[in-house]
N, C-alpha and C positions, 0 to 999 in steps of 0.2 A: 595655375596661371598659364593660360597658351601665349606663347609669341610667334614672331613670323618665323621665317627660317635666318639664321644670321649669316650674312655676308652672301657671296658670291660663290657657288658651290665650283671646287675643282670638274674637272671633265669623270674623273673615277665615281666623285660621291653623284653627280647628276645621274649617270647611268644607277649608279647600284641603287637611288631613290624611283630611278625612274621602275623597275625593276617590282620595287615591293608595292608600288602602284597598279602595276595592271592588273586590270581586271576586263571581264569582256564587256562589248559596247550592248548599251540599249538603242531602243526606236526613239525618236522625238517628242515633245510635246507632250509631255506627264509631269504625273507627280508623286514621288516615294515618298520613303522614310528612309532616311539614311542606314537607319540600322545597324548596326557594326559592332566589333568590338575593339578592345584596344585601348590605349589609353582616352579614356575620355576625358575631355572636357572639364566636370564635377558641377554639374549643375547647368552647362547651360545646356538650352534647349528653344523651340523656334523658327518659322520657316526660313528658310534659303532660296534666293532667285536664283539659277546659273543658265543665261540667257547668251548663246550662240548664234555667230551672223550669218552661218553660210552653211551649203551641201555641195559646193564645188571643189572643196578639199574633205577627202575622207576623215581628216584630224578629229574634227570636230566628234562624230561619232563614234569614233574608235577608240580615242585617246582620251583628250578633252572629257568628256563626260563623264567614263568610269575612272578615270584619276580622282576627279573631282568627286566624285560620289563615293569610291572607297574610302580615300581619304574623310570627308566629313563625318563617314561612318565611323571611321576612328576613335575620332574625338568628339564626336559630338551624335551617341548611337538615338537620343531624344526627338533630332533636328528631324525637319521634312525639306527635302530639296524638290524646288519646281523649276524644270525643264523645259527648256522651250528654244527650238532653231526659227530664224527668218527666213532664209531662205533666200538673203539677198533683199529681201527687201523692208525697208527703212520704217515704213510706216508699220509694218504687220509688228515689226521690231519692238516699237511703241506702243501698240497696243498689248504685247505680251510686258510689253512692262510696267503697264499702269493694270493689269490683268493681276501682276505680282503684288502691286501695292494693295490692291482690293483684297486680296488672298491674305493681307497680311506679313508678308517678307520685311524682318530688321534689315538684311542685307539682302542686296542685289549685284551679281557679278556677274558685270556688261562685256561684252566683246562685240563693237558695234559696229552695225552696216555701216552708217554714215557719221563719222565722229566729228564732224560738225553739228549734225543734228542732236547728238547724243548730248549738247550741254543742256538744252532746256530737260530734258529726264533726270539727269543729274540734280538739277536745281529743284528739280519738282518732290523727287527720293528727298533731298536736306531737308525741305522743307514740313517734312512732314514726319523728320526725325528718324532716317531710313538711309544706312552707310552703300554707297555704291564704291565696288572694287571696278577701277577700268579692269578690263582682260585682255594679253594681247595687242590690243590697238590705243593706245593714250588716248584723252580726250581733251584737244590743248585748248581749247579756248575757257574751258570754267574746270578746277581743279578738282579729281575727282576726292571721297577720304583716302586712295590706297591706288595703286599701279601696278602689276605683276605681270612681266615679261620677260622674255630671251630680250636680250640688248640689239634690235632690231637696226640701229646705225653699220652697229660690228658685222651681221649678219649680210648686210651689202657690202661692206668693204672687204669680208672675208672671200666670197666666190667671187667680185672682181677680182681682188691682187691673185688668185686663186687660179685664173683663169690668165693674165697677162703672162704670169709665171710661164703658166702652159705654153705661151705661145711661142715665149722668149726660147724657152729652151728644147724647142721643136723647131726653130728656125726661121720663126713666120718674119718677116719683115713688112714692119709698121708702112713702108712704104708699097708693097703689094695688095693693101686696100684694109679695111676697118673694123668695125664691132656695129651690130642690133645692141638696142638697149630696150628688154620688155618688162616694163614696172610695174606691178601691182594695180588696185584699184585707187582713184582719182579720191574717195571718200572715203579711204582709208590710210587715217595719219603714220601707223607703223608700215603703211607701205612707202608713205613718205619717206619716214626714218631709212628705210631700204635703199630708198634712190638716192637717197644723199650719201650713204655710206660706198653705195654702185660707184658715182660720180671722184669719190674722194680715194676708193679702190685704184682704180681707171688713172688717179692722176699718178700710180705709179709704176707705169708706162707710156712709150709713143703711140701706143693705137688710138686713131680717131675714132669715134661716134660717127656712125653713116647717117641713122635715125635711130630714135626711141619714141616708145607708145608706153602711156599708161590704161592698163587692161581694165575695162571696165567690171567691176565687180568680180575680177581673178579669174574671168570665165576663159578656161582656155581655148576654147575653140575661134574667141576671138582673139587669142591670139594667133591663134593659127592661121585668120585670115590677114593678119596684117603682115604676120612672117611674109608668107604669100605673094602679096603685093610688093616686098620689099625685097624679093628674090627674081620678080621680073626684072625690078629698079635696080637692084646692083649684082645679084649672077653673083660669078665666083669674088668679086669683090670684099664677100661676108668671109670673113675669117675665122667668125666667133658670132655669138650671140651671151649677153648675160640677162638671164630671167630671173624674175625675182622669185621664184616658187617652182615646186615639180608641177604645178599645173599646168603654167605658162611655158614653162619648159619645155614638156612633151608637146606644148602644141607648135612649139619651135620646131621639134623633132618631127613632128608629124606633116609639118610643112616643107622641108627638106627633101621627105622623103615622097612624098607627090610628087615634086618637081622632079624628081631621078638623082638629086644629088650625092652621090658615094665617093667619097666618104661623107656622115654630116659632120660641117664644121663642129668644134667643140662647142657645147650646151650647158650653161650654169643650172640649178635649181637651189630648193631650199625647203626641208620640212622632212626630210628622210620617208616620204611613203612608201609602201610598196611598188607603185609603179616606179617611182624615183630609183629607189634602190635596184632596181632592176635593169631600167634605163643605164643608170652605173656600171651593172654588172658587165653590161652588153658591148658597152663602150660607146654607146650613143650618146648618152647624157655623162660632161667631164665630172661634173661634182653637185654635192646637196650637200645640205646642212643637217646637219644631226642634234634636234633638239626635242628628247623624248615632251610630250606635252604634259604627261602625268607630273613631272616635276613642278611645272608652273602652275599646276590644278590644284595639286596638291597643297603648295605655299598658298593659293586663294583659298582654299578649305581653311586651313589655318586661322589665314587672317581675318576672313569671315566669322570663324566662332570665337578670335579675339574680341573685336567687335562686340558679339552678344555676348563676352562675357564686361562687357562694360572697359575695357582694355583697346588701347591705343597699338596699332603694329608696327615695327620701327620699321625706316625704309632705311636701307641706306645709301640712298643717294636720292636727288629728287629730279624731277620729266614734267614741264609744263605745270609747275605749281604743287605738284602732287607729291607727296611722298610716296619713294617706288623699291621695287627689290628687282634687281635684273640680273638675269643668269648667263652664263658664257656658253655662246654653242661652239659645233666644231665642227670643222669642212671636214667634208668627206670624197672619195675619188678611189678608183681602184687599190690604191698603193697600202689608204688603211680602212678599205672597207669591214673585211673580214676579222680585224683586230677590235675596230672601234665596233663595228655592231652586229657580227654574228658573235664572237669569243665572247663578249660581254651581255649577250641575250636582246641588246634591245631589237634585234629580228628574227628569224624562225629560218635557217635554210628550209624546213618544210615548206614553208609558205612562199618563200620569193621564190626558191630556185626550181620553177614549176618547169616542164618538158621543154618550152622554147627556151631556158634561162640555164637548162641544167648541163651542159656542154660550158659555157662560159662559168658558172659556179664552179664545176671543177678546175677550171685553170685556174683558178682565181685562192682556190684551193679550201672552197665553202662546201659543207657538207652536212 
């Protein structure tokens, strides 16, 4: 009997799961076999969809993938997993997943471009007796069978309060001018969830909103030009910037730093990447979120080959109709970088603390 994973994993157990997940990333648009060993399953067997929206964050292929692929391997060494990223874009999306249905996929785990568009797939998979797991991004308007997410409200209201904190106890005063607010992408509902957590962040503190943009498909370089524009419009009036992601972020960063601004006001993110983590290290970027993704790949493995073993996954709590399992992230910022995720492995001093990074790693006292 598989079940999902129970309850809300501590910060300790997330990392040490995320941990016996990784494995290295593949290329796009294939199809394995799970292969694996470990505890399996006992019988069942079957293809698996695990369809991804985007290449504007590394996650997706670095994490995301081989979590999910280890993991299935696990428990289910019989299964065939087919892989496929959009690329951003919505329709290609839909075609990779009515690609899954023809292939034959029991289950298909969506993380989708457009989660408006994603209910007619949704409806289309029930209908033909084929369990879809949203991924990541909810699907509110038609309920999907299963939900698996970091708690994507928390995750905005964490690097808001995260960030006021900052300000407060640096001396900024709410009346020397305001906050950027750069939100995710428009057709993405857990970027919603982000903004609304941003917003309710935000309300505890005096700093006003100057402006906020939602980043069209998380591409940062658009954020970068709207920083931009909002750095002619208000100059040193910008105190802060909160972004919803290390993508959006750096391109916060990287707009600053065109303009000549030194220092850059403090910079949210959210996704722990390598650049992010570095950003961090450097002092440029205040804080990210640390949400290994193998963790949530993993629970969709899971519950996927509950699923095909004829088996319901319990959520426990429910998101837009859906029963869901959401997991606690944690802010991150110099003070527990090195504790939270070089001491505990989810990053590699070899890899972040490369020759521009390795002066500020050792103060920091990452090695």
């Amino acid at each position: 009997m598989i079940s999902s994973r129970k309850g809300t994993l501590t910060t300790a157990s997330v990392f040490a799961a995320s941990l016996a997940l990784l494995t290295s990333a593949c290329s796009s648009n294939s199809e394995t076999s799970s292969g694996g060993d470990g505890d399996s399953a006992g019988g069942a067997s079957g293809t698996v969809a695990f369809l991804m929206p985007d290449q504007g964050s590394t996650r997706y292929e670095e994490h995301d993938r081989p979590g999910f692929e280890k993991r299935l391997g696990e428990l289910c060494p019989d299964c065939t997993m087919l892989y496929n990223n959009a690329d951003a874009d919505a329709a290609k999306q839909q075609q990779q997943f009515n690609s899954a249905l023809t292939q034959g996929a029991k289950v298909i785990v969506l993380d989708a471009v457009d989660t408006e568009a994603a209910a007619s797939l949704v409806q289309s998979a029930n209908s033909q007796g084929v369990k879809v797991i949203a991924y990541d991004r909810p699907i509110p308007s038609t309920p999907a069978d299963f939900y698996v997410s970091y708690d994507n409200e928390r995750i905005g209201a964490l690097i808001s309060e995260s960030l006021v904190d900052h300000l407060e106890e640096t001396g900024v005063s709410p009346s020397d001018g305001g906050l950027l607010e750069v939100n995710g992408s428009p057709t993405d509902a857990a970027a919603g969830l982000i903004k609304d957590g941003i917003h309710k962040g935000l309300e505890s503190g005096d700093y006003k909103t100057l402006a906020e943009y939602d980043t069209p498909d998380w591409t940062p370089t658009k954020a970068q030009n709207w920083v931009s524009g909002q750095i002619s419009r208000f100059g040193p009036q910008i105190k802060g910037v909160v972004a919803a992601n290390d993508g959006t972020g750096g391109g916060a960063i990287a707009a600053f730093k065109a303009a000549g601004m030194n220092p850059v006001p403090p910079v949210t993110g959210n996704d722990a990447t390598d650049t992010g983590l570095q950003l961090v290290i450097s002092g440029d970027q205040y804080n990210t979120i640390s949400k290994p993704s193998e963790v949530v790949a993993g629970a969709a493995a899971e519950a996927a080959v509950a699923f095909m073993n004829g088996e319901t996954p319990e959520g426990k709590t429910e998101l837009f109709g859906t029963p869901s399992e959401l997991f606690t992230p944690l802010v991150i910022t110099q003070e527990n970088i090195k504790a939270e995720i070089f001491d505990k492995g989810i990053a590699e001093a070899s890899t972040i603390c490369t020759d521009a990074y390795a002066d500020d790693c050792e103060k920091l006292g990452i090695s």
